[in-house]
C-alpha positions as CSV (number, residue, x, y, z in Angstrom):
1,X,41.7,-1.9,-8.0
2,X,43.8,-4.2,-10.5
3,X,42.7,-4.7,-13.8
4,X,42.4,-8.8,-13.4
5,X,39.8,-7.6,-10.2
6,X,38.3,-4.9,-12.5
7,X,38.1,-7.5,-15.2
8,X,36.4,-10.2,-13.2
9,X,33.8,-7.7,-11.7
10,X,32.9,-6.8,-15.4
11,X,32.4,-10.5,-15.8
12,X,30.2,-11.2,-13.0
13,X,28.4,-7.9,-13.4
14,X,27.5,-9.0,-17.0
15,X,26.8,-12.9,-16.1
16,X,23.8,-11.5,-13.4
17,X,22.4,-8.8,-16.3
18,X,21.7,-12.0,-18.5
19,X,20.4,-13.8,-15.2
20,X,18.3,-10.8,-14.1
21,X,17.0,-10.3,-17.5
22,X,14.4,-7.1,-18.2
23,X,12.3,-7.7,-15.2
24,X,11.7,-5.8,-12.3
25,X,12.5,-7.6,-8.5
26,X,10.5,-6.0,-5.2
27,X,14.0,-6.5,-3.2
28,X,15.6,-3.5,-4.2
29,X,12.9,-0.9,-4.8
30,X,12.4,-2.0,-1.1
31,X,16.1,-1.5,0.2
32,X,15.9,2.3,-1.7
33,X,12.8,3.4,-0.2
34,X,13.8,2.0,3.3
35,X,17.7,4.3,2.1
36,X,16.0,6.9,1.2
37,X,13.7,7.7,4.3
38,X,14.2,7.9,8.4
39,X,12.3,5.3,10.3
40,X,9.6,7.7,11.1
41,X,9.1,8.4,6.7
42,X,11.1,11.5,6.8
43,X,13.3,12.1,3.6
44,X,17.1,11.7,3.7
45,X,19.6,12.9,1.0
46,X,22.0,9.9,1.5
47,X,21.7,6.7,0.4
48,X,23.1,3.7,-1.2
49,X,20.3,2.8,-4.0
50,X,20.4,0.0,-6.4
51,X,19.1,-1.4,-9.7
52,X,18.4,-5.0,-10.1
53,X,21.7,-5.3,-11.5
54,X,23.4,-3.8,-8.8
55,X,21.2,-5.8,-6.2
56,X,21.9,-9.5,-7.7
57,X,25.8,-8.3,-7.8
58,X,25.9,-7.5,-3.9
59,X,24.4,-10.7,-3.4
60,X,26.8,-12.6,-5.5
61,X,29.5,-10.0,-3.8
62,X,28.3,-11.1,0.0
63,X,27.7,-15.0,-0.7
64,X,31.1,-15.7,-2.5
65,X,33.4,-12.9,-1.0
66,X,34.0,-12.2,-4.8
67,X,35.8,-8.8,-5.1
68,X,37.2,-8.2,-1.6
69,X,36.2,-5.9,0.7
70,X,37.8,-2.7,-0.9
71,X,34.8,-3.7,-4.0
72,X,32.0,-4.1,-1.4
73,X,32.7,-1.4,0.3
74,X,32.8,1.2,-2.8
75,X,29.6,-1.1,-3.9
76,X,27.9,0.2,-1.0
77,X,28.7,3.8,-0.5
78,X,26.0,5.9,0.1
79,X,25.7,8.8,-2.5
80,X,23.9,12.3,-2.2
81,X,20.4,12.6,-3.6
82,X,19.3,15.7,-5.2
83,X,15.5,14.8,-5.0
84,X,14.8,12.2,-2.5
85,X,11.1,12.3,-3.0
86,X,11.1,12.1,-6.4
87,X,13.5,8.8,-6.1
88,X,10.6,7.9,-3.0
89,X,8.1,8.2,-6.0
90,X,9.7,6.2,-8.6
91,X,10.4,3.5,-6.1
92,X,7.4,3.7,-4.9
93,X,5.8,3.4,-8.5
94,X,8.4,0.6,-9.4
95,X,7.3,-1.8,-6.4
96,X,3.5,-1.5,-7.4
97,X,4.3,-3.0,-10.8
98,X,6.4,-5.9,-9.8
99,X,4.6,-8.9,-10.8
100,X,3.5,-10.4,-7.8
101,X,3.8,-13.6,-5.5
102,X,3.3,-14.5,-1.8
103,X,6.8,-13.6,-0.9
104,X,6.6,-9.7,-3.2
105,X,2.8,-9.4,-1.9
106,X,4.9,-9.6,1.7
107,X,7.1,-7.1,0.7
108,X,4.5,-4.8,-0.6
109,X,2.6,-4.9,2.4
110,X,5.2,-4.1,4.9
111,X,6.6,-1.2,2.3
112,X,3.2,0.2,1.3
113,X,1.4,0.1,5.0
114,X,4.5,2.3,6.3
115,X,4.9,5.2,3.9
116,X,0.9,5.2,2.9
117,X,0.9,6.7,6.1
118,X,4.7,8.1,7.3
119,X,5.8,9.5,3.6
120,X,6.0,13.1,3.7
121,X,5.2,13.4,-0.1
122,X,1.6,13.2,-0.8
123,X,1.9,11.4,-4.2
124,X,3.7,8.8,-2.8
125,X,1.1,8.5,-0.2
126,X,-1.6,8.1,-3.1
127,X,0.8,5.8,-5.2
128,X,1.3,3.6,-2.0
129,X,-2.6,3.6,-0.8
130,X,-3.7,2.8,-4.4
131,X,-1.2,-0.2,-4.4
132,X,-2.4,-1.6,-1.3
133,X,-6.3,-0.9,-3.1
134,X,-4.6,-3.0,-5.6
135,X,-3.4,-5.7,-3.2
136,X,-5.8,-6.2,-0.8
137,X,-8.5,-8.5,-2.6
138,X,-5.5,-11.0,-3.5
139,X,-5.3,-11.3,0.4
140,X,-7.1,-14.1,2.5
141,X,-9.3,-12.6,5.1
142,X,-8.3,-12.8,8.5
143,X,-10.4,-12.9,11.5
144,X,-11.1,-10.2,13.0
145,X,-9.2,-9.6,16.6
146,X,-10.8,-8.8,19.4
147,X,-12.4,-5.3,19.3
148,X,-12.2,-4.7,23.3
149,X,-8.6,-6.2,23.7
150,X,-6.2,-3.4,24.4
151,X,-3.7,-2.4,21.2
152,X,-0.6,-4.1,22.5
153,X,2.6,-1.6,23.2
154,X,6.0,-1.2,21.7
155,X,7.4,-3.2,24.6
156,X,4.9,-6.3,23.9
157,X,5.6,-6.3,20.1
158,X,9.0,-6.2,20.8
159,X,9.0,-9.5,23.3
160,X,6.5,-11.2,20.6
161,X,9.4,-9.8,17.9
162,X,12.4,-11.5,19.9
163,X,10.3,-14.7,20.4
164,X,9.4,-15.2,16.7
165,X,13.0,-14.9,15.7
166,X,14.7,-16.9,18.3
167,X,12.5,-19.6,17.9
168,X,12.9,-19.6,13.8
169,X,16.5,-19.8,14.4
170,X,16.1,-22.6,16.5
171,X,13.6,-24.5,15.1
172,X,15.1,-24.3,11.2
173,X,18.7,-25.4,12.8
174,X,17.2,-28.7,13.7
175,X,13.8,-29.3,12.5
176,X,13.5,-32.6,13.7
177,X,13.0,-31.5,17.3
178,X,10.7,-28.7,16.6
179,X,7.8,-30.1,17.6
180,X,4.8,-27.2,18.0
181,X,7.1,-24.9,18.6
182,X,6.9,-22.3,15.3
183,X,3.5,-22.8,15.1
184,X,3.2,-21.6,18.5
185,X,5.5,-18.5,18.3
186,X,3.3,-17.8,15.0
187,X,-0.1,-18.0,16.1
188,X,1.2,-15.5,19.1
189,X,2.6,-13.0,16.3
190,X,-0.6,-13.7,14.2
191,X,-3.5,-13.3,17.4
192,X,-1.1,-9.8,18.9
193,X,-3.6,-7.0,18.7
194,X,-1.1,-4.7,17.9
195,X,-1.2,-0.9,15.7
196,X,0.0,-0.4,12.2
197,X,3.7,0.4,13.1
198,X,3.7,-2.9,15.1
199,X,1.9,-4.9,12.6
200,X,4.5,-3.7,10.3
201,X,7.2,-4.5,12.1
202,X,6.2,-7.7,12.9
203,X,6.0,-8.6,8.6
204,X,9.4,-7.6,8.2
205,X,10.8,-9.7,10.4
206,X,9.2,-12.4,8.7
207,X,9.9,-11.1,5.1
208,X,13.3,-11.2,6.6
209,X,13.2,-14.3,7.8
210,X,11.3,-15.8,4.7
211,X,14.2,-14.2,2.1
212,X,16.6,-16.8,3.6
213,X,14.4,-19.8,2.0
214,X,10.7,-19.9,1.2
215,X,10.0,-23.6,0.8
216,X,9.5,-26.8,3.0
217,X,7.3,-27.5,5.1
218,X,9.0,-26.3,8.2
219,X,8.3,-22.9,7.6
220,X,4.5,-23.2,6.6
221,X,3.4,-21.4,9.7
222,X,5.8,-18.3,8.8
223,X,4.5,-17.6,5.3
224,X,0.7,-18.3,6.8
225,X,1.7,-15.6,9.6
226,X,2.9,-13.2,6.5
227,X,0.1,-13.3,4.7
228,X,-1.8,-12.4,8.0
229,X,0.2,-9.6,9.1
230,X,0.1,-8.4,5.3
231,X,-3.7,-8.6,5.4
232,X,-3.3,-6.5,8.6
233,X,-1.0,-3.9,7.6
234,X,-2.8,-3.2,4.2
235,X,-6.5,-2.8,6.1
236,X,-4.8,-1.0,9.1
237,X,-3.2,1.7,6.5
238,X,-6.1,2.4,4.6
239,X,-8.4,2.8,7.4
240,X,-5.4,5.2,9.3
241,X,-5.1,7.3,6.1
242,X,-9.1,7.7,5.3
243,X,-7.6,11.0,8.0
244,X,-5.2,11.9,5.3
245,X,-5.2,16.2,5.3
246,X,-4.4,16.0,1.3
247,X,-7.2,15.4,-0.7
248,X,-5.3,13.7,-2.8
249,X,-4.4,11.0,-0.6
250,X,-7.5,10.8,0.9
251,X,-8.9,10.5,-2.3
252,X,-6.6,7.4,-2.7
253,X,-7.5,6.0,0.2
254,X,-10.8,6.2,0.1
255,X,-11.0,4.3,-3.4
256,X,-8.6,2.0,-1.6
257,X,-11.2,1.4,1.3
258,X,-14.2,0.1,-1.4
259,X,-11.4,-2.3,-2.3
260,X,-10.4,-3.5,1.3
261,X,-13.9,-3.1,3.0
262,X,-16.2,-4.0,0.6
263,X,-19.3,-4.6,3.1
264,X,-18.7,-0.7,4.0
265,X,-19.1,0.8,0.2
266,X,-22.4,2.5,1.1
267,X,-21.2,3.9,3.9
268,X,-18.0,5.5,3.0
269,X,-19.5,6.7,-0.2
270,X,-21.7,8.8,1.5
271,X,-19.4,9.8,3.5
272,X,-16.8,11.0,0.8
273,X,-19.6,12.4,-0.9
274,X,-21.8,14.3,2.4
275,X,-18.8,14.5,5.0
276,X,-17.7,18.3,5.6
277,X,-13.9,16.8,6.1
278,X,-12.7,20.0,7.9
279,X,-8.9,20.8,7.7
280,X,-8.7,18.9,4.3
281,X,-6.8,20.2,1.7
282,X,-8.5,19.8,-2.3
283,X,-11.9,18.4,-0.5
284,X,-12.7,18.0,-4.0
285,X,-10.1,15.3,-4.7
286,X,-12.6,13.4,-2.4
287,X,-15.4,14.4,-4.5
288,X,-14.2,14.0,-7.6
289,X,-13.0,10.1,-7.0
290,X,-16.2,9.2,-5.7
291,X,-18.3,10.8,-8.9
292,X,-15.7,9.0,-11.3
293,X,-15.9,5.4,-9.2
294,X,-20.2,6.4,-9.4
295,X,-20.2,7.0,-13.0
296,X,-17.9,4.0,-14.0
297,X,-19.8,1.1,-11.6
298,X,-23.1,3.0,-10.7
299,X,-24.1,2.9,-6.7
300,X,-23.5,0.1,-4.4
301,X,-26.2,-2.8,-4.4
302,X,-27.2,-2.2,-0.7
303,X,-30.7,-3.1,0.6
304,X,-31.1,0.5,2.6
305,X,-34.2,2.3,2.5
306,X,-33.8,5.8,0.8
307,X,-29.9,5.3,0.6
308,X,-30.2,5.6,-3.6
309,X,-32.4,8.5,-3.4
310,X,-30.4,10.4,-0.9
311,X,-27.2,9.5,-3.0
312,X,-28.8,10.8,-6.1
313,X,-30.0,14.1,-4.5
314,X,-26.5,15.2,-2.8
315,X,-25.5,14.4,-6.3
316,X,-27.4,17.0,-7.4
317,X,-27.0,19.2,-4.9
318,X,-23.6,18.6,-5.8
319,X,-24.1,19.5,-9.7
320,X,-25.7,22.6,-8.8
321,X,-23.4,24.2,-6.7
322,X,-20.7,23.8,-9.5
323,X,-20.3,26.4,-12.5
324,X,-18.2,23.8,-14.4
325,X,-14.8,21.8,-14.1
326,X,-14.1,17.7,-13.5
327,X,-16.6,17.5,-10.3
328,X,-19.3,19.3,-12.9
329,X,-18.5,16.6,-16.0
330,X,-18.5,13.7,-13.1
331,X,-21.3,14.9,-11.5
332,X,-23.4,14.8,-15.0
333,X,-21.8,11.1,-15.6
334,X,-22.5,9.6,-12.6
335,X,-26.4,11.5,-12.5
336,X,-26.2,9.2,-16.0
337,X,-24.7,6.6,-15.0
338,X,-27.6,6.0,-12.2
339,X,-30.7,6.8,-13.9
340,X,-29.7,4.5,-17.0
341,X,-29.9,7.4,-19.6
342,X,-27.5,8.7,-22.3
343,X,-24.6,10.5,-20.7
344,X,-25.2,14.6,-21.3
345,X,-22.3,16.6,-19.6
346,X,-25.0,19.5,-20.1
347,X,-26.0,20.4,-16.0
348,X,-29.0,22.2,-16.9
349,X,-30.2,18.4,-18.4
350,X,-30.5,17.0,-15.2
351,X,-31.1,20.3,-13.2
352,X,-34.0,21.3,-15.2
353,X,-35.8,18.1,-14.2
354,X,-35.2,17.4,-10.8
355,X,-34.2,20.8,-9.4
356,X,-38.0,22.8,-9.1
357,X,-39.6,19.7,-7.4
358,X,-37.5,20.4,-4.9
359,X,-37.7,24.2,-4.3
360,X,-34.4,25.4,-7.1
361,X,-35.0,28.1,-9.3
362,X,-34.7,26.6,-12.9
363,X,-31.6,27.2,-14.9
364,X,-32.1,29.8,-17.3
């Protein structure tokens, strides 16, 4: 590399830092957590990963030929990672905080609703379901599909997949005979009945498709259709990692679900606070999350007959099979919390007076 090419990289390089500023874009944490993991959320140790700065130069690089192809190519070279979960994580962690829009809301969807799941590390997994906990009262609703339809197959996604693109290219190459047509292709996309991996399959293409040019009113039915599929993808996650074996996650996702499903608070509190959860590892995790979102908001405002009493005696029962630690000092809280009275993290304060109605030895 000569040092005019050197010099003029340097000066293009420097040009996108002042256009790139301090702030974080979704595009790139995206590309290094789609580098740094197989299709099927496995960890690789090779990948091409990139800042913002390195992301706006490629695209200055790709658009303008600037450089050559001897500089792209050495731009793009994959590199060995010496912790590709930890580079998951702090990807991960950097998408959550990008401030958001329709188009990054898209991105965090598609992201999020595959490695919630599919990640191998567990803290990712919670970082990712917390996110989409995060994200999914910003969505519209969507109407619910068709609970008896069957879940469509690889093969049908893939023909409603081909469809969507083919007719975007055609349509956006000359609008003015476009009729129905991407409407048509979208409302297909947007009424498939199809799994998580599908559903996020199906928003890529159209983050894809949407990174190309966001505006006009041509492509008003695609960025409907994303935030549809991104609706889909968030509730389809949550709800496939409430089976989560880490606590952890399952913690996270559970916590996510009061966000996504708020009509089903009562019931999954109960369950995260009564369900037995066999085969989960840290059950307590589970626990624990539900005392702290108790003590912090107080029980959900449901019209169910015995559902606050019941609540407030597995609490208990909860509190008195505990010798101390976080589920204890939560336990105490939340007990507070309910009954409107000064927080004590004291057991014996609430034990003494509900405990021997009920048949328990009093504390000592």
């Amino acid at each position: 590399m000569g040092p005019l090419h050197s010099l003029r990289a340097q000066l293009a390089l420097a040009a996108l830092a002042l256009l790139g500023g301090a702030c974080q874009l979704a595009a790139p944490r995206v590309h290094n957590l789609e580098q740094v993991h197989q299709p099927d959320g496995r960890p690789k140790r090779d990948a091409q990963l990139l800042n913002d700065l390195t992301w706006l130069a490629g695209r200055v690089m790709r658009s303008s030929n600037f450089g050559g192809e001897e500089f792209q190519a050495q731009a793009t070279q994959a590199k060995r990672i010496k912790d590709p979960l930890g580079t998951c994580l702090a990807n991960v962690c950097a998408l959550a905080r990008c401030e958001r829009d329709q188009a990054v809301a898209g991105l965090q969807a598609a992201t999020f609703g595959w490695l919630a799941v599919d990640c191998t590390n567990p803290l990712s997994r919670e970082r990712c379901l917390l996110a989409l906990g995060e994200l999914a009262p910003l969505l519209p609703a969507v109407p619910p599909l068709d609970p008896e339809a069957p879940v469509a197959t690889p093969e049908e996604v893939k023909t409603v997949f081909d469809a969507l693109v083919a007719t975007t290219k055609e349509v956006l190459a000359a609008p003015g005979l476009a009729g129905n047509a991407l409407s048509e292709a979208c409302a297909r996309a947007g009424s498939l009945k199809a799994d998580r991996a599908g559903t996020v399959r199906l928003l890529r293409a159209v983050n894809a498709i949407l990174a190309q040019g966001e505006r006009g009113a041509v492509r008003a039915p695609l960025r409907e259709l994303r935030l549809v599929l991104a609706r889909r993808a968030t509730e389809l996650a949550v709800r496939e990692a409430l089976a989560d074996l880490d606590g952890r996650a399952r913690a996270a996702a559970f916590e996510a679900a009061l966000r996504t499903f708020p009509d089903e608070r009562a019931e999954r509190l109960s369950w995260a606070l009564s369900d037995p959860m066999p085969g989960l590892v840290e059950r307590d995790a589970v626990t624990l999350r539900a005392l702290e979102l108790v003590a912090a908001h107080g029980l959900p405002p449901v019209r169910l007959e015995g559902y606050a009493e019941s609540l407030h005696a597995r609490i208990l029962d909860i509190l008195a099979e505990r010798r101390g630690g976080p589920v204890t000092v939560a336990a105490c809280r939340a007990l507070a919390k309910i009954e409107g009275r000064s927080e004590s993290l004291r057991p014996e304060t609430w034990l003494v007076q509900r405990l021997p109605a009920r048949g328990v030895p009093t504390p000592p």
